[in-house]
N, C-alpha and C positions, 0 to 999 in steps of 0.2 A: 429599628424604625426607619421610615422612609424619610428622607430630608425635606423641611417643607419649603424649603426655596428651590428647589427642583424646575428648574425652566423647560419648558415645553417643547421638543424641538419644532420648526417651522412646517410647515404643510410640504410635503412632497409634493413633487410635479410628477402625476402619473401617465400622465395624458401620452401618448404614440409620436415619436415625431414621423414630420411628414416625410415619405418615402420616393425615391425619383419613380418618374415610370420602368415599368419593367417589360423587357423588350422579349419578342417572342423566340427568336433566336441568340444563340451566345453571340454576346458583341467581341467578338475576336477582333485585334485590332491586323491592321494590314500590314505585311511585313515591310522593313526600309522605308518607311513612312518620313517627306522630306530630304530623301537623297536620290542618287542616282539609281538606284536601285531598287527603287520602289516597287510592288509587289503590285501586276495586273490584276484586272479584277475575274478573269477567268480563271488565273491560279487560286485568287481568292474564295471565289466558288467549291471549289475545290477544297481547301483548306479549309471552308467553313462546314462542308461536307461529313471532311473527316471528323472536326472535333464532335460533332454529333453522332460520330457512328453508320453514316446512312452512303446510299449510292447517290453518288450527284446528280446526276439523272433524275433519280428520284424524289429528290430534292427539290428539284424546279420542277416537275411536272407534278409536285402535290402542292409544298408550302407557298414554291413562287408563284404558282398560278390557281391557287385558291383566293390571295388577294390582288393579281393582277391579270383581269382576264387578257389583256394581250400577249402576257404569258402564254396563256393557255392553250391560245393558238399555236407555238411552236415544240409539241409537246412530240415533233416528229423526227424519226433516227437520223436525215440528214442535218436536222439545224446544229447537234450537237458533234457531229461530223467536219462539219463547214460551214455553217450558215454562223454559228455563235465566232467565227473567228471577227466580228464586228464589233463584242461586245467589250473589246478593248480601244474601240477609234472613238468619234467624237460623231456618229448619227445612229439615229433611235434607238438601237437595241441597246448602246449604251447608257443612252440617257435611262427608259426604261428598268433596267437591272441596276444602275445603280439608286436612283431614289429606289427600288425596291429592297435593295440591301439595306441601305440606312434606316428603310422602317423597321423592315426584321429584325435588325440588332444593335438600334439604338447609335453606331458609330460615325461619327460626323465625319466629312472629307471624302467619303468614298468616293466622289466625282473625279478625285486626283491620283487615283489607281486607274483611269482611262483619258481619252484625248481631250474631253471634251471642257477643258481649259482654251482650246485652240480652233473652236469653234468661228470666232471673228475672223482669224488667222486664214486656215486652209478648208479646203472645200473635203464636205465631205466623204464624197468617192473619187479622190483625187486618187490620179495614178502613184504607185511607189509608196504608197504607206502604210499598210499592213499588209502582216506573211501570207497567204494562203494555205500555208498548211505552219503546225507547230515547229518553233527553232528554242535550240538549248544549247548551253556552253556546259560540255560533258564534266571540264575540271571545275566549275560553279557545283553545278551536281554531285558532286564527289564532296566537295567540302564541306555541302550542306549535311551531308550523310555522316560523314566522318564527326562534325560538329554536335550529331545528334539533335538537330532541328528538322523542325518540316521543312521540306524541300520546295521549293515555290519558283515561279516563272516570274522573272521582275518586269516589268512593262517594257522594258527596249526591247526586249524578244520578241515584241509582238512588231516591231516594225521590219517592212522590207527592208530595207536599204541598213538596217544594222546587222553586218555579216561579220565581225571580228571582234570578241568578248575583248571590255576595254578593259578589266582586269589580267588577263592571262594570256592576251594578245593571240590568240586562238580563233580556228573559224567555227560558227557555232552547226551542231548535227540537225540534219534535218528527217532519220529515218534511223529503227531502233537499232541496235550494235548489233542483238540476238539475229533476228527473224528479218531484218533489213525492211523493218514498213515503216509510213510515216506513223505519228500519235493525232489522235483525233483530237478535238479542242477543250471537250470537255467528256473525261472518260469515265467507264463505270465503276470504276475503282477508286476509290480517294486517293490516292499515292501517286507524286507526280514523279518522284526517282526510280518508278518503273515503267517497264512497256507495257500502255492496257491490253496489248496484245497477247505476247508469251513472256510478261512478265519480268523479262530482263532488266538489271540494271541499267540507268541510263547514262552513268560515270563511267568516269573511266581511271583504272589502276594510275596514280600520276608516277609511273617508274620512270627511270632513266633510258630505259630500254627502249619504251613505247611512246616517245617523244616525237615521232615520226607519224604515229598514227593518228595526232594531233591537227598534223596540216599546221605549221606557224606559219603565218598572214607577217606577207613582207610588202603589202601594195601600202605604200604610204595612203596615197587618199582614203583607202576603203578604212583603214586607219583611224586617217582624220574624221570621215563619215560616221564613225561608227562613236568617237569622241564627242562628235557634233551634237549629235541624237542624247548622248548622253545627256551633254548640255540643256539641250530641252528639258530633260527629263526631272533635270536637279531643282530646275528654276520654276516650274508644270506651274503651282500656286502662286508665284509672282507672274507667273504670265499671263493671268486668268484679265486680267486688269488693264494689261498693256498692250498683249499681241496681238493685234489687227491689221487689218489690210490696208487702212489708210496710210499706219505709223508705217509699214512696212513701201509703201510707197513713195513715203516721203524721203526713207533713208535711199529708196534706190535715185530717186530725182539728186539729192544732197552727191552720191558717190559719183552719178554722171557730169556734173559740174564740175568736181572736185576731180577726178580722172581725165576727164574729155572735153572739159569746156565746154557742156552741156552737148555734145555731137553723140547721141545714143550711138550711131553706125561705128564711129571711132572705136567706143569703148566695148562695142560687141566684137568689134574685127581681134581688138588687141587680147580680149578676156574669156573668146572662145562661146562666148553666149548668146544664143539666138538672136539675132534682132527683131520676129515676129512675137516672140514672147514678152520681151520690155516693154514692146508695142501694146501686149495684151493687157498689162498690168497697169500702164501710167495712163493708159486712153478709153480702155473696155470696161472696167471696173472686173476683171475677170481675176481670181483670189489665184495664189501663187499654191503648185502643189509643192508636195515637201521634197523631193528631187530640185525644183526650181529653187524654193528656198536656199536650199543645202548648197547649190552648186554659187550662186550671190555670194553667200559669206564665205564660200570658199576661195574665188576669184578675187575677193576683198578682204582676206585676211580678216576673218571674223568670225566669234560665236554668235550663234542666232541667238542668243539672249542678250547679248550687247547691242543689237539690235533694236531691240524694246526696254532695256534696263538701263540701259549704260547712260542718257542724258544725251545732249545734243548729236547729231549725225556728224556735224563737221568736227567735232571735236573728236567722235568714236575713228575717224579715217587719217585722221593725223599720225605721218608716222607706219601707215600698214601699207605694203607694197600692192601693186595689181598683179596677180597670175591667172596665167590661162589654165584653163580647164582642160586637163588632158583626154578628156573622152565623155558622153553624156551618160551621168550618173542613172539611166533608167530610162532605157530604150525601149521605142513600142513602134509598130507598122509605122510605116510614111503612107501617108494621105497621098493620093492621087490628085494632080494639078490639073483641073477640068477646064477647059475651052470655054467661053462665052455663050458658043454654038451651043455645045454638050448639054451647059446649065439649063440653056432652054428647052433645049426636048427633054433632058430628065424633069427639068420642073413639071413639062405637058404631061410626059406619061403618071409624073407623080399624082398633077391633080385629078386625071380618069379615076386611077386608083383608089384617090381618097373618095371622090364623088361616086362610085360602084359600089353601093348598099351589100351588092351579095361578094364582095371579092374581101372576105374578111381575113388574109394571110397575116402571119403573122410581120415584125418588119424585117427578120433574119430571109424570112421568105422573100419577101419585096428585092431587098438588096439582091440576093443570090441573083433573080431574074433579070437586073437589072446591072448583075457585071459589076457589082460594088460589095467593098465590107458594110457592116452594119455601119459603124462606127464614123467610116467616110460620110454613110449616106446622111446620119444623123449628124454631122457637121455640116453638111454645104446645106441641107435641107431639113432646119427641126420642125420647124410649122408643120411640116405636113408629115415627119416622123411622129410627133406626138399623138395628128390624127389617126393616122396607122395603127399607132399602139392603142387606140382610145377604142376606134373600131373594132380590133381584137379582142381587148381586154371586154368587152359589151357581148360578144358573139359568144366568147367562151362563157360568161354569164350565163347566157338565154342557154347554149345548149347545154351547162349543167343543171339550169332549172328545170329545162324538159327531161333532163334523166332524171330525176329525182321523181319527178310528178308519173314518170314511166314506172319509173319501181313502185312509188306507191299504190298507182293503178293495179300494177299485178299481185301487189300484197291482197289490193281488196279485191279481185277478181278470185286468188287462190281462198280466200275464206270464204267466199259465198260460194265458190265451187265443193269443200269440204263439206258445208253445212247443208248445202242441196240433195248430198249425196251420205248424211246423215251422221257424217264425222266430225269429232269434235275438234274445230281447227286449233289444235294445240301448238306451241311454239316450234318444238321439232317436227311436227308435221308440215306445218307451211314453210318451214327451210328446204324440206325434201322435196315438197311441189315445187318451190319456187326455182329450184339447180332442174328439176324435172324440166323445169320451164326455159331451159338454158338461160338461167341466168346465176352461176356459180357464183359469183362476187358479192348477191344480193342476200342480204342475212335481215333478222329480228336483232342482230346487235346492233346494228345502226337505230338512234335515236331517232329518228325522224320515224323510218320504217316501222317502229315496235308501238310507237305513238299512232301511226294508221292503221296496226294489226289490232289495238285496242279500241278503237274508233270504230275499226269493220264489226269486232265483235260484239260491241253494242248493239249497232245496227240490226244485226243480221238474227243475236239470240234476243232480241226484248219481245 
């Protein structure tokens, strides 16, 4: 028989518990997360690629730009070429792609796989800060291989000015071992320990023998430089808070007192650094690029994150000698010293120019005519370079809206000419009139055009 004190167990709790959101993509976390070594977000791309199986490429021209139409727009074979080598620095693209990763895959911090920590800090198309084309530390590559991990690009690779892997004290490769080309930025293969080219390994055998083929890096500074960077790199998230251009001004104002009894001129003569630059920083409000930086705390015995971490400026200088800068960390043209005279006839001809409705050149064109680089031209004169380019950028407007409204015109001229002549203007038929029409480039796959070959058809059959 059954016992009658038999106690009831209590009521289950059936009910589901609550589940986090779930993210569209794997939240693969980013490699070296919080050290120097921290994994860019371009390699990341990449490695988020692979774990799904898919071409990278592909990747961004369906998932990332189904929810981010300015995605969408750079769905073209040079952005992924050159144009994405951006998406590692600290202006738009980066901003851009990284809240776009974070949605996709749920994982926080993505912001700290690219510059854009350092946004206060340095300007964003500052000279000397990202590579122009991909750099790798071959014996990195090799280890990564060896280790049986995925092989990834850490964010210091992506700056210029870091030319000597601070682990293996190596200069890093900038073209494949095989086939001797560079690597594109983001290639169509998931695999970064190969060439997306012909496929070569990008390590290198670390034998005894082939030590040579290595290039050991013996320039102290580039050395230091290359140390420096790292430094940034370790500290990226404490510096999100701290690195700005004031805090960074005030240490340089603190180092000139403390060196030179405040005589700017003094402390440039002894410490090899410009004095039109210091000038730029303490007077212009104009942000220090990362060569400028870099060469400060070099002359001053410092890491740039002591800089902004370390607490008082006269307390960080106590104790660090002053060296001179043996040579300028990131060389570009010298500007041309223009006469008073000069300024003014270039200014007169500049303003005809800007005021001449039909003289829409572009301002590479301006300069060339006017015996100047771009670049000069847009330093002694922006006001009216900005008009140049605004003029331009308006002309090229208007004459692509009149090509477009041309093609359209011929899509509807060619179906009413089919339908007159009693044929049915099918798709491949108005491709062939329309190349008949000299105009080879003009198809029904363009959206616009297949939208007015639909339009005419209405018209023309109702």
């Amino acid at each position: 028989m059954w016992p009658h004190n038999l106690h009831p167990a209590p009521d289950l709790d059936l009910s589901l518990p609550e589940l986090p959101p779930r993210s569209r993509l794997f939240g693969l976390a980013p490699a070296g997360r919080g050290t120097a070594q921290v994994e860019g977000l371009l390699s990341y791309l990449v490695r988020l690629a692979r774990a799904h199986s898919v071409n990278p490429r592909r990747l961004i021209k369906t998932v990332f730009a189904e929810i981010q139409p300015l995605i969408a727009r750079l769905r073209y074979a040079s952005f992924f070429t050159r144009d994405a080598g951006t998406i590692d620095g600290l202006a738009r693209y980066a901003e851009i792609f990284s809240e776009t990763v974070a949605g996709l895959t749920s994982v926080a911090g993505t912001r700290f796989t690219t510059l854009l920590a350092l946004r206060e800090l340095l300007p964003a198309n500052g000279a000397g800060l990202l590579v122009r084309r991909p750099k790798w530390c071959p014996a990195c590559v090799e280890e990564m291989v060896r280790a049986g991990t995925d092989v990834y690009r850490p964010l210091l690779w992506s700056f210029e000015l870091y030319s000597v892997c601070v682990t293996h004290h190596l200069r890093l490769a900038e073209v494949c071992p095989g086939c001797g080309k560079p690597q594109p930025f983001i290639p169509r293969f998931p695999d970064l320990g190969r060439c997306a080219l012909c496929m070569a390994p990008l390590g290198v055998n670390p034998k005894p023998a082939e030590s040579n083929v290595r290039h050991v890096a013996s320039d102290g500074i580039e050395r230091w430089v290359s140390g420096a960077i790292a430094d940034i790199v370790e500290h990226l998230e404490e510096l999100e808070a701290t690195a700005t251009r004031a805090r960074f001004v005030v240490f340089v104002r603190t180092a000139v007192q403390y060196h030179a009894d405040g005589n700017r001129a003094a402390l440039c003569e002894r410490s090899g650094l410009p004095r039109w630059v210091m000038a730029k920083w303490l007077s212009n409000d104009v942000s220090p690029s990362l060569p400028q930086l870099l060469s400060v705390c070099y002359v001053l015995s410092v890491l740039p994150s002591e800089i902004f971490l370390a607490g008082a400026p006269a307390a960080i200088l106590v104790g660090r000698p002053l060296r001179k800068l043996p040579y300028k960390l990131f060389g570009r043209a010298e500007r041309p010293l223009l006469t008073a005279a000069k300024r003014r006839r270039l200014e007169a001809r500049l303003a005809k120019i800007v005021a001449d409705a039909a003289d829409t050149r572009p301002l590479s064109g301006v300069a060339k005519a006017l015996g100047l680089s771009r670049s000069s031209l847009n330093y002694w004169f922006p006001a009216e370079c900005d008009s140049i380019r605004a003029k331009h950028a308006l002309a090229r407007r208007c004459q692509t809206a009149a090509r477009r409204q041309a093609d359209c015109d011929a899509v509807t001229t060619v179906v009413r000419e089919l339908v007159g002549r009693g044929e049915y203007p099918g798709k491949k038929r108005v491709d062939v009139a329309l190349r008949t029409l000299g105009k080879p480039g003009v198809s029904l796959m363009r959206p616009e055009l297949r939208d007015t070959w639909r339009q005419a058809l209405v018209d023309e059959l109702k």
